[in-house]
N, C-alpha and C positions, 0 to 999 in steps of 0.2 A: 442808252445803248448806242455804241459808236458801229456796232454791225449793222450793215442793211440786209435786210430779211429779202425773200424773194415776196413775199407775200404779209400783211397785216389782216386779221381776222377781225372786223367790231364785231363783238356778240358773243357771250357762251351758249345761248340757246340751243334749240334742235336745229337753225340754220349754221349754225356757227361751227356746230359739229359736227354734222355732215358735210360741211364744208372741210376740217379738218380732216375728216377722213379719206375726200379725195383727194386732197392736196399731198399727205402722206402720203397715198399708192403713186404719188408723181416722182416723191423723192424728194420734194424740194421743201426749203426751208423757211417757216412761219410760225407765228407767235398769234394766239387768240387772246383779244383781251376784253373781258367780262365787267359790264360795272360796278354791280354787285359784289357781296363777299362768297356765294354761291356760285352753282354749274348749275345751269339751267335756264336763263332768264328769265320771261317772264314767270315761268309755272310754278318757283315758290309761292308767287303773291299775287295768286288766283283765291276764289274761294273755295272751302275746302268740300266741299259736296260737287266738283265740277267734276264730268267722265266724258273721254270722249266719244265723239260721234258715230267712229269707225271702232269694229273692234278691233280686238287685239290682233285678229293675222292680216288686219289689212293698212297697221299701223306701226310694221317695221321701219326703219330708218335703215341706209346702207351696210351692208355687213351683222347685221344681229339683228336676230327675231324677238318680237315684241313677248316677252314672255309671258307665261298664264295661259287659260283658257281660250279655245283659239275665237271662241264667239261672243265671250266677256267683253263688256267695252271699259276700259282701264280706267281706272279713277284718278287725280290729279297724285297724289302721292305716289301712284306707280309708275305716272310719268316721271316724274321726280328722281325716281331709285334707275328707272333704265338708264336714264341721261345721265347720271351720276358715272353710272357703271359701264355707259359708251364712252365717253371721256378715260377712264381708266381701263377697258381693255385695248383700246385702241392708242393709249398714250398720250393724248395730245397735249400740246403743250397750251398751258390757257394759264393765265395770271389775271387774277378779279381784283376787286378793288380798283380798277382802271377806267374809269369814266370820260369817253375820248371829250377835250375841251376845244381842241381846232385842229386841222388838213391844211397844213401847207403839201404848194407844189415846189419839189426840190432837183437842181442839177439829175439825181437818178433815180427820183419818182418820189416819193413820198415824207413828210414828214408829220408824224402824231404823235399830241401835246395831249398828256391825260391830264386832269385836275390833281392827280396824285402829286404831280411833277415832273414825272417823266417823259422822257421822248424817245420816240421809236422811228425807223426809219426802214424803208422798204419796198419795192420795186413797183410794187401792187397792192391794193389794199380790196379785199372784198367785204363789203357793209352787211354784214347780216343779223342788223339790229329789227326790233318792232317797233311797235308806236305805244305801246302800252305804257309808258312813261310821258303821254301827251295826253292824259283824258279828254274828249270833248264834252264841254255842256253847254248848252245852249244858251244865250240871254234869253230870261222872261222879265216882261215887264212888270215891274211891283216887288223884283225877288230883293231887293234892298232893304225894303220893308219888312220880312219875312222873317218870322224868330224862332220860326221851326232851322230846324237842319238839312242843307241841301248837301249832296256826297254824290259821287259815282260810284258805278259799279264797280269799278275799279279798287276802289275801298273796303267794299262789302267782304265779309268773310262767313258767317254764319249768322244764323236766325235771334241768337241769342239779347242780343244791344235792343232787338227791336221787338221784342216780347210786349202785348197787350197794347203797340200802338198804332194807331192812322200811319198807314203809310201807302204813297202811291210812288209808281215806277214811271217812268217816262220811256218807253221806248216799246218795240214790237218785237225782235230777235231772238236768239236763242239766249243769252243772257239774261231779258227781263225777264222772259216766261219761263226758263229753269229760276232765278232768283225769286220771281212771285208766285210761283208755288210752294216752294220750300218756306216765305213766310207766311204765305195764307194759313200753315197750321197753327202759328202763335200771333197774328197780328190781321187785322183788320187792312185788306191787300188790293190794289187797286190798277193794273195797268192802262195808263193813257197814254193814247195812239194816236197819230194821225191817219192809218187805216183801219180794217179790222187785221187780227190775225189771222196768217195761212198757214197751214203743215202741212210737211211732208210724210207720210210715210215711210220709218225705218225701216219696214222689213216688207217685202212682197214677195207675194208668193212662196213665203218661208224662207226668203233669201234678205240678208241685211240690204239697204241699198247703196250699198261701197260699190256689193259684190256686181249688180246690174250695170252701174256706171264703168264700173271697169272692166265691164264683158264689152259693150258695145265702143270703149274707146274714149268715154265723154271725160274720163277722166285726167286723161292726158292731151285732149284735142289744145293745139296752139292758140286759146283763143287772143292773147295778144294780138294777130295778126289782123284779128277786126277791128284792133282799135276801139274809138266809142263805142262801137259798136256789139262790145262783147258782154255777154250777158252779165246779171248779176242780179241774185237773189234775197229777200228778205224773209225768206220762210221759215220754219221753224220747223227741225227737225225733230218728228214725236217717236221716240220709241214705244209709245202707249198710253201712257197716263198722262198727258199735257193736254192735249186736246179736249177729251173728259173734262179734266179740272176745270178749263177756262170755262166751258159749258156752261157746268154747275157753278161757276162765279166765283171758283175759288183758286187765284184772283178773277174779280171781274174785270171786264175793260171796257173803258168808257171814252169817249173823243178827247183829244187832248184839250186842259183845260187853257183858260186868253191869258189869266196872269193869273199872281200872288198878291194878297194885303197880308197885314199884320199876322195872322194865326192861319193863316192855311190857302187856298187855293179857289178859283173863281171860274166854274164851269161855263162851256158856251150860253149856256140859256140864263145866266147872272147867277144862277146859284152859290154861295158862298159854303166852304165847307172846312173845317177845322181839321187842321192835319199835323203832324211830330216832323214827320222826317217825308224828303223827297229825295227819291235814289236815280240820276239819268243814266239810264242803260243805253247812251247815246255814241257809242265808237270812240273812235279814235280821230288824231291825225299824224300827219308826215312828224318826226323828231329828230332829224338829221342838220339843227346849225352847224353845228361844225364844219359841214360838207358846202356851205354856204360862199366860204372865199374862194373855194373853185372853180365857180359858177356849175357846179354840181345840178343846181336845182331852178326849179321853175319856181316864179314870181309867188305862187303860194308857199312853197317850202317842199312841192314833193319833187323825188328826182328825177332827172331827165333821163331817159335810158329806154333799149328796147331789147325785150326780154332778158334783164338783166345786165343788158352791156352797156356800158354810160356812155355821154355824150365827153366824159372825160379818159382820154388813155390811158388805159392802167386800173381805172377804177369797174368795178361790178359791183352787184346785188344778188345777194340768199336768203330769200323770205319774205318779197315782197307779195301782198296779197294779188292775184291774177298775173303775177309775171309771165309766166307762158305759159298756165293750164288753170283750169279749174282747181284742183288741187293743190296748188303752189302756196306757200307759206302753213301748211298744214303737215303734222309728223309725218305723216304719209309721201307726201307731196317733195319735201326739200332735199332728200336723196338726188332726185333724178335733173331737179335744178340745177345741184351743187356742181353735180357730174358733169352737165351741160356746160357751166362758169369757168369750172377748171380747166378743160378742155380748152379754151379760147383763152383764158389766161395760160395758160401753158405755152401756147402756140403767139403770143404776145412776147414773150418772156423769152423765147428765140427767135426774136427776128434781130 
């Protein structure tokens, strides 16, 4: 493309496209480009039992109500079809298959190099990629050794593969303990922790808890502004039956184990124990090289910026986790992000 765009979008996700949707009510001119051959990002290649946290009316995205029941909490395919079908009532333009490979800095702001071949040019570029393309796993010692199967959760799909075997999870979040309950019913399940687990309470007092967090404000409070300082949680949100389960051991959770030999894993008190497969339900990280030759980023890979506005001109962020609230990088949450990016790119983009 020999036109410079006002704007470049990385990401077809829920950030990508509420981003498109304000950037539209602006009037100005931009291109979303998605790695994938889908609209959505990550949410094809989640597993398929995943629902989210909030329900459905509190998990609109700008301009269109999350549809269904309004206290349902939406399942991954229904996140799938809304985003589908936000992209197409609202138009945007989004071309997949485009997997950005370098950022150059050019004469009037931007140049991006996808892997496809192509190159796009553009005044501004707003990053609204995740990390989910970055698994983290952790090194254990002896996993070299090890003839079971190690995977992330990021791989996992359903119970089926792991039917009738030893399997232990590595991690405490809402990913291991939905992932190891739903194999505790076919497979012998085991979460190792380095705490115990905590939940929270989905619903008080008859009310989901979206609906508490967004009465008193907590949900949009700027916590960026504290810096390290700003909170952040490990708990695990139980709409009812997680807590139970873990209780009753199904999965159990036991301290994380020191290492791996040959056939399975080596508990703190030396125990040796025979296992198939180890799944780490261990996060993410930053996955922005690209953004790397414009000194975009800090010495580990994440980027430099505060509340989405880069330490580079021209450049922003839509989706990062705690960008300027609690809710930030969640469907809920990147509406009011996106709205905030635009705005100052906009205001960028006339001077």
């Amino acid at each position: 493309m020999n036109e410079i765009l006002d704007t470049i979008v990385i990401g077809g996700g829920q950030a990508g496209l509420a981003s498109g949707y304000h950037l539209k009510k602006k009037g100005l001119r931009f291109l979303i480009l998605e790695t994938s051959d889908k609209v959505g990002g990550s949410w094809p290649h989640y597993y398929d039992s995943l629902k989210l946290f909030s329900p459905a009316r509190f998990s609109s995205m700008p301009g269109m109500k999350f549809p269904g029941e309004a206290n349902d909490y939406p399942k991954r395919d229904e996140v799938i079809r809304y985003l589908n079908e936000y992209r197409t009532r609202f138009q945007l333009p989004l071309r997949t298959n485009q997997r950005v490979a370098t950022v150059e800095k050019g004469s009037e702001g931007f140049i991006i190099y996808t892997l496809a071949g192509d190159t796009f040019r553009a005044k501004t570029i707003i990053n609204a990629t995740g990390s989910f393309h970055n698994p983290y796993k952790p090194v254990i010692p002896g996993q070299d050794t090890f003839r079971g199967r190690l995977v992330h959760s990021s791989q996992y799909r359903n119970p089926e593969p792991f039917r009738n075997q030893r399997v232990i999870i590595v991690g405490r979040g809402n990913s291991a303990v939905q992932i190891g309950v739903e194999l505790s019913e076919v497979s012998k399940t085991t979460l190792a922790v380095l705490q115990p687990i905590q939940f929270v309470n989905q619903k008080l007092w008859g009310q989901d808890l979206h609906f508490w967090i967004k009465l008193i404000g907590f949900d949009t409070f700027p916590f960026w502004r504290l810096g390290k300082n700003a909170p952040s949680s490990s708990a695990v949100n139980d709409p009812g039956p997680y807590k139970t389960r873990i209780a009753e051991g199904k999965p159990n959770q036991q301290p994380m184990f020191t290492s791996l030999y040959e056939d399975g894993v080596i508990w703190p008190d030396g125990t040796k124990e025979a296992v198939d497969t180890i799944i780490f339900a261990t996060g993410y990280r930053p996955n922005l090289p690209y953004l790397q030759g414009i000194n975009a980023l800090d010495a580990e890979g994440r980027p430099l910026h505060r509340a989405g506005i880069s330490n580079v001109p021209g450049l922003y962020y839509v989706g990062l986790e705690g960008q300027r609230s609690f809710a930030s990088a969640t469907l809920r949450g990147v509406g009011p992000d996106a709205k905030f990016i635009v705005k100052r790119l906009f205001s960028y983009l006339k001077l």
